[in-house]
N, C-alpha and C positions, 0 to 999 in steps of 0.2 A: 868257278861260279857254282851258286850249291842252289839255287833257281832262277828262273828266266818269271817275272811279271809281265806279264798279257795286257794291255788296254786296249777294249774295240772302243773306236769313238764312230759315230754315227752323226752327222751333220753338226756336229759339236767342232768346238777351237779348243785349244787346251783352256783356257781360261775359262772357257764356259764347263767345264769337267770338273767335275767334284770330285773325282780319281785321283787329276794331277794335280789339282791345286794341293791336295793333300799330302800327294806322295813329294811336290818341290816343299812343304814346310820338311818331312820325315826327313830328308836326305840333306835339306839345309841344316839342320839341328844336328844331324850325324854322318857326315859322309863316307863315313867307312864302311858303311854298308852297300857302297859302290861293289866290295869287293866280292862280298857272297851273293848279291844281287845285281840280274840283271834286268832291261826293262828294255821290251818292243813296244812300240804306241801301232796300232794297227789301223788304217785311215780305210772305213766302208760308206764311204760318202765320194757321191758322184762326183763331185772337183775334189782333188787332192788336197791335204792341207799343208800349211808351210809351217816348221815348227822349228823354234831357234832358244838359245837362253836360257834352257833349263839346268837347273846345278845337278844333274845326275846324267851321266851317258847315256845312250839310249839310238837304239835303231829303230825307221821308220819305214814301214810298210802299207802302202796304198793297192787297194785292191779293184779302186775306180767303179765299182757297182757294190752291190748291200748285199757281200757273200753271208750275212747274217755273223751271231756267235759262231757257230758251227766250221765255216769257213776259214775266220780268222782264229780258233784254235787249234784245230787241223794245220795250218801253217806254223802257228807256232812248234806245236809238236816237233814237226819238220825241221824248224829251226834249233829247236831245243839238241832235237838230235842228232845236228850236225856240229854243236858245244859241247856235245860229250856231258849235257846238262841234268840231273837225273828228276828237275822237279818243273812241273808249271805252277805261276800263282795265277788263276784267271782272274781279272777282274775289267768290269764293263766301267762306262762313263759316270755314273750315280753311286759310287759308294767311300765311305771315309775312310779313310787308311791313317793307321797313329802308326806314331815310333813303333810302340810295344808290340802290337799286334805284326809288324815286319819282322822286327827283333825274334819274337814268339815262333813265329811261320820258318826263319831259319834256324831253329831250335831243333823244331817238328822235324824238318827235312835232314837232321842229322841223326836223332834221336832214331827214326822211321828209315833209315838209309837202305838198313838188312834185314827188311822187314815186309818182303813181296805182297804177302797175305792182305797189306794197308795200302789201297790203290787211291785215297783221298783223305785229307786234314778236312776237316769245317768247322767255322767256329758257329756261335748263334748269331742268326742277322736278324735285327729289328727292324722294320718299314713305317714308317709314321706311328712308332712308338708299340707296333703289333710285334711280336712274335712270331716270324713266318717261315724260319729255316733253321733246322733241318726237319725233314718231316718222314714220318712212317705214312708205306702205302698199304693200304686195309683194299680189301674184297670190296664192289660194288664202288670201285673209280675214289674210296673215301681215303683222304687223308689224316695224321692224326698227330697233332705235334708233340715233338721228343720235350718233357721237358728242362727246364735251364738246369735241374739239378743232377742232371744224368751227364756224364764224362769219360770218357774211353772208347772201346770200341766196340762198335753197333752194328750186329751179323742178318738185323732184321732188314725186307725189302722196306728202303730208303732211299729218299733223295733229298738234296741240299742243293741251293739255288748255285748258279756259275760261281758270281762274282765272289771272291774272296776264299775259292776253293783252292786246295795245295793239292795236285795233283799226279800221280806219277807216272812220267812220259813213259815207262815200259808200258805198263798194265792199261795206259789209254794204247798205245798203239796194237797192244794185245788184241781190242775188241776193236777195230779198226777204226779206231778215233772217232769225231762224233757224226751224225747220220746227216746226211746232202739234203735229206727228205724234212726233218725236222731241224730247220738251220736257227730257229730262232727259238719259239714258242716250243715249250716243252722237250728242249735240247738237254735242259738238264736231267729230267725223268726219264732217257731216253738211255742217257751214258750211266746213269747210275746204277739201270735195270742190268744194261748189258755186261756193266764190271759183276754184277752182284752174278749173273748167272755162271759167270769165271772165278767163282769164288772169292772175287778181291772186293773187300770192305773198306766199311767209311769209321774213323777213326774224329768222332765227336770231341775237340778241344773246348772242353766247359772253361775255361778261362779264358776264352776269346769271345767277347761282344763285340758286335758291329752297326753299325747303320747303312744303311741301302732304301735306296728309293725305288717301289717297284709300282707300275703305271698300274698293276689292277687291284693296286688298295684306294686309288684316289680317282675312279670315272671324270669328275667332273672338272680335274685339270688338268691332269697325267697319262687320261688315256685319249687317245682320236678312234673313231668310227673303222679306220681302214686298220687301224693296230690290232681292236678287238678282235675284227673279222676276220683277222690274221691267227690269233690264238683259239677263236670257234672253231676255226678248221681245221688246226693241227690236234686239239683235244680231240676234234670226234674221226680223226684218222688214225691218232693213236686206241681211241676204245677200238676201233673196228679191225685195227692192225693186232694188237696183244691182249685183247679181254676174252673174256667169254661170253657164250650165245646169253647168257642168263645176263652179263652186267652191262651187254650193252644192251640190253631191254629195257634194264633200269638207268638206263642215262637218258628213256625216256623223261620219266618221273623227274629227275633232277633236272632239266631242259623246264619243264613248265613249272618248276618251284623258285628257279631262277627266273625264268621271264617275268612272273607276277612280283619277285622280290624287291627284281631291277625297277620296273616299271612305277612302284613308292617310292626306292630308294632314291633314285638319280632325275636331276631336273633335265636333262637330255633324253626323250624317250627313244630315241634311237639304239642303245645299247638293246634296252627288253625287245623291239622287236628286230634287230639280228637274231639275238637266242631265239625267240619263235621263229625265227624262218630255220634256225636246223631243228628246233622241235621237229617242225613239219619236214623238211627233208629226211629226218630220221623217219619220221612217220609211217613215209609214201614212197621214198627211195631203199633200192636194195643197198646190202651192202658195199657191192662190185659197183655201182652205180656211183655212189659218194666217195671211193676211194677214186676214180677214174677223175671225177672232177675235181678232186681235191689236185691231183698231182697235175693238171692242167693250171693251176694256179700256181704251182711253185713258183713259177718264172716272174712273178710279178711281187716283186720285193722294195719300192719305193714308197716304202712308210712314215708318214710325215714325225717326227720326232719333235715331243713336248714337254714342256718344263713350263711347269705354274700358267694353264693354262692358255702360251703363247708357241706357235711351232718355231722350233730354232733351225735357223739354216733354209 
């Protein structure tokens, strides 16, 4: 086996996974791909799920509460390393998977075999037709996208969203796999920062396009109230954890150019004032103050999961 495929599903059935729907056409059309791929379905939804039928093998891991991404890749790893397996593909419940792009990914993972210094493949993932990964992190919390015409490998501080990342189970177990603390929201900036400070880069396949559904391009169907407030507070424990005294000053400023943004943009006026309520926590709380209550919330990880405005599950 030349990688191990990751699916977390989250109060999803396979059916309702735009992952596996994709990946039973990929292996229906080619099933020889059984041979260099493998594939765990990772079940983080509070009743387990039953899963039967699928024309590709595959092992099923139920972890009966919402250990987040972070959780079920962390196992995977585990697993991977008890296969003697030397790649992971992550990939969550929202993203297409083609022939090519599998085909391509065990190319990568051969190609990349001897090659330590390349601790992750990405290809470009488009979201509701946007451009949203892989991205350069700039000073002052900014982002700044790579773009489609650039190809090979990228030594710049980067990061590339989970899903449909190739990733290499040494150099993740290197930085001890992904953080307990950031299990969901901003899991990916987290692993990315920590490979990059180990010297191990990201290896940008400009020949791989993808699609992915990511809930904070679309507020008004894709995201719920308790999802956002979930990624407010991993963003501003991540400034308070790894920025500086100057950029988290300026995540004032961005706090209130987002809440007045939000408050046009989206018919739900609920989103703009969560952000004002950590404007003002940033405002009037220390920093020791807002990491304290942040990691009091860890534990509360039942986030209603949505799809075209309806919660599934």
């Amino acid at each position: 086996m030349e990688l191990l495929a990751v699916v977390v599903l989250y109060k999803r059935s396979p059916q309702q996974s735009q992952t596996i729907q994709s990946l039973i056409q990929v292996f229906q059309r080619n099933p020889a791909l059984n041979a260099p791929v493998g594939v765990l379905l990772w079940d983080n939804s509070p009743a387990p799920l039953r899963v039967a039928g699928l024309p590709f093998s595959f092992d099923l891991r139920s972890a009966g509460r919402n250990v987040g991404t972070s959780g079920a890749y962390n196992y995977a790893m585990e697993f991977a390393e008890s296969l003697r397996c030397p790649w992971l593909l992550l990939l969550d419940q929202d993203t297409t998977v083609s022939e090519d792009f599998l085909l391509r990914m065990v190319g990568y993972s051969e190609k990349f075999r001897d090659a330590p210094e390349i601790a992750t493949v990405v290809p470009f993932i488009f979201s509701h037709g946007v451009l949203v990964s892989p991205r350069r992190l700039r000073s002052f919390n900014r982002v700044q996208q790579i773009p489609v015409t650039f190809s090979g490998l990228c030594k710049d501080k980067a990061y590339a969203v989970n899903s449909a990342t190739l990733m290499r189970v040494t150099a993740l177990r290197e930085v001890g796999g992904y953080s307990d603390e950031f299990w969901l929201d901003l899991s990916d900036v987290y692993v990315f920062q920590a490979l990059h400070r180990q010297g191990k880069y990201m290896y940008i396949a400009g020949d791989l396009r993808l699609e992915h559904s990511i809930a904070s391009m679309d507020f008004d169907k894709e995201m719920s109230p308790e999802r956002y407030r979930n990624f407010m507070a991993a963003e501003s424990a991540y400034i308070d954890l790894y920025l500086s005294p100057l950029e988290r000053s300026a995540q004032l400023l961005r706090l209130l150019v987002r809440t007045v943004r939000q408050y046009r943009r989206y018919k739900n006026k609920i989103f703009s004032r969560i952000t004002w309520e950590y404007f003002l926590q940033r405002l009037f709380r220390r920093r020791a103050g807002r990491l304290e209550r942040w990691r009091e919330q860890l534990g509360k990880r039942d986030i209603p999961d949505i799809a075209n405005g309806q919660i599934i599950g």
